[in-house]
C-alpha beads as a LAMMPS data file, in Angstrom:
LAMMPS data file: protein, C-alpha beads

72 atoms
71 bonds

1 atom types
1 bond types

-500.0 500.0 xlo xhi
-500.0 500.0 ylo yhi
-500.0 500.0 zlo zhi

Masses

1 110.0

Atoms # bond

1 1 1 -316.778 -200.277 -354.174
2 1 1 -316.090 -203.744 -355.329
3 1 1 -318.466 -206.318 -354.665
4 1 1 -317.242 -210.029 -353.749
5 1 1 -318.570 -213.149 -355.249
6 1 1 -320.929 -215.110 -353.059
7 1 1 -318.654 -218.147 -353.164
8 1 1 -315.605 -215.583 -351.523
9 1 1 -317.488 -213.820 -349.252
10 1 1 -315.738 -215.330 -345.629
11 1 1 -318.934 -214.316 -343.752
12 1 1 -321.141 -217.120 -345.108
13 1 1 -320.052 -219.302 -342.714
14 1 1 -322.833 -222.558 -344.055
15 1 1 -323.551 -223.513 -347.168
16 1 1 -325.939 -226.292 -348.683
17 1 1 -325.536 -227.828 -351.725
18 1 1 -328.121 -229.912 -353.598
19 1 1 -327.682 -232.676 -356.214
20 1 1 -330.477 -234.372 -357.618
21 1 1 -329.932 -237.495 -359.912
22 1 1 -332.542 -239.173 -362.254
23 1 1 -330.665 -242.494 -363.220
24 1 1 -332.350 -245.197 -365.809
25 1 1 -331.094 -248.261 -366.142
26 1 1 -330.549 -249.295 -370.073
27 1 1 -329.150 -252.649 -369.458
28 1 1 -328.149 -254.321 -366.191
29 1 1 -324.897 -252.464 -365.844
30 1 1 -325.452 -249.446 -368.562
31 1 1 -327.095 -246.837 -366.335
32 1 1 -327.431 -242.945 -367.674
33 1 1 -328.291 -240.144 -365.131
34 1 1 -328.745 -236.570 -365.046
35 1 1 -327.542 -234.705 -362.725
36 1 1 -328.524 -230.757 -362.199
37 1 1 -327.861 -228.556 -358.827
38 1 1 -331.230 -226.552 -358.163
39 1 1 -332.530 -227.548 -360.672
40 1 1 -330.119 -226.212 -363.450
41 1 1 -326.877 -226.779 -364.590
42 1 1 -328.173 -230.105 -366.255
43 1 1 -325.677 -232.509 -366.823
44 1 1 -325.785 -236.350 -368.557
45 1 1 -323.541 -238.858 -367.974
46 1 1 -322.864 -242.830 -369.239
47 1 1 -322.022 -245.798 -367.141
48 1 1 -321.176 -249.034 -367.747
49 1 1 -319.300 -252.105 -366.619
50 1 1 -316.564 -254.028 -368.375
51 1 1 -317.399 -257.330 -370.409
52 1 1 -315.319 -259.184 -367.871
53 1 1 -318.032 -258.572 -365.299
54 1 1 -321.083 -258.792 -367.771
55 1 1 -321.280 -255.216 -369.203
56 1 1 -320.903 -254.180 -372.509
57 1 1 -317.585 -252.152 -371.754
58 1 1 -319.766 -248.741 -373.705
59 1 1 -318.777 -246.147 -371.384
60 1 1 -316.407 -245.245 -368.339
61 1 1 -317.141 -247.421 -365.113
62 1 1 -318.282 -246.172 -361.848
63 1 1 -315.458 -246.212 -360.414
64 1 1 -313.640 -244.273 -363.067
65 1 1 -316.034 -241.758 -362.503
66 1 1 -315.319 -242.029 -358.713
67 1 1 -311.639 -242.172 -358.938
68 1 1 -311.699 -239.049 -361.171
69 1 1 -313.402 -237.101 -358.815
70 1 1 -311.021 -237.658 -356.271
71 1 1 -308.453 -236.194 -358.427
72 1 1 -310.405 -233.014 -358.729

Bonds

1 1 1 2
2 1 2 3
3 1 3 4
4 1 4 5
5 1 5 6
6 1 6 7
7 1 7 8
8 1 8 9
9 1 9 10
10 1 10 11
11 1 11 12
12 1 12 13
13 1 13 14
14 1 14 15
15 1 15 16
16 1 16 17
17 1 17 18
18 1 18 19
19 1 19 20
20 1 20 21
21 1 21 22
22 1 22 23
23 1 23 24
24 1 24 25
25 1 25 26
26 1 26 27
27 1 27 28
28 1 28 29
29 1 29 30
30 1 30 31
31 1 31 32
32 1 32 33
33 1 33 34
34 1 34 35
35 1 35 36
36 1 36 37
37 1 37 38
38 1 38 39
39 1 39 40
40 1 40 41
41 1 41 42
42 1 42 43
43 1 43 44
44 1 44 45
45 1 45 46
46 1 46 47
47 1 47 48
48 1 48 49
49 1 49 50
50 1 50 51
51 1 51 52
52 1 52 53
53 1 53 54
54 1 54 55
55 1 55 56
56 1 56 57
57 1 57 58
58 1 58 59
59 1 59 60
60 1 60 61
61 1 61 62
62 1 62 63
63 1 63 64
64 1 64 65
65 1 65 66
66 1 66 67
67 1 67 68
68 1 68 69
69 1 69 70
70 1 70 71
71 1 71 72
């Protein structure tokens, strides 16, 4: 008998999905989190505005990171 992965399985009809975020803020606009689901799965990422609107222009913007998860 094959088994099917939980995420295939069509009679889980609900599911819940948690995010938690622990964000510091280096500078006004550079901002690093960490994001894990249940508590694993850690994962860092860098934020930062452009110089035009008083960041140092370090790492992707919000937005990027917004934009590119619409694409996914």
């Amino acid at each position: 008998m094959t088994t099917m992965p939980e995420g295939l399985n069509p009679e889980v009809r609900t599911r819940e999905i948690v995010f938690e975020a622990d964000v510091q803020g280096v500078t006004p606009f550079l901002k690093v989190a960490t994001v894990s689901r249940g508590g694993a799965g850690h994962m860092t990422f860098v934020s930062d505005e452009g110089p035009n609107l008083g960041g140092l222009g370090s790492a992707p913007t919000p937005l990027m990171y917004f934009s590119a998860a619409l694409a996914f």
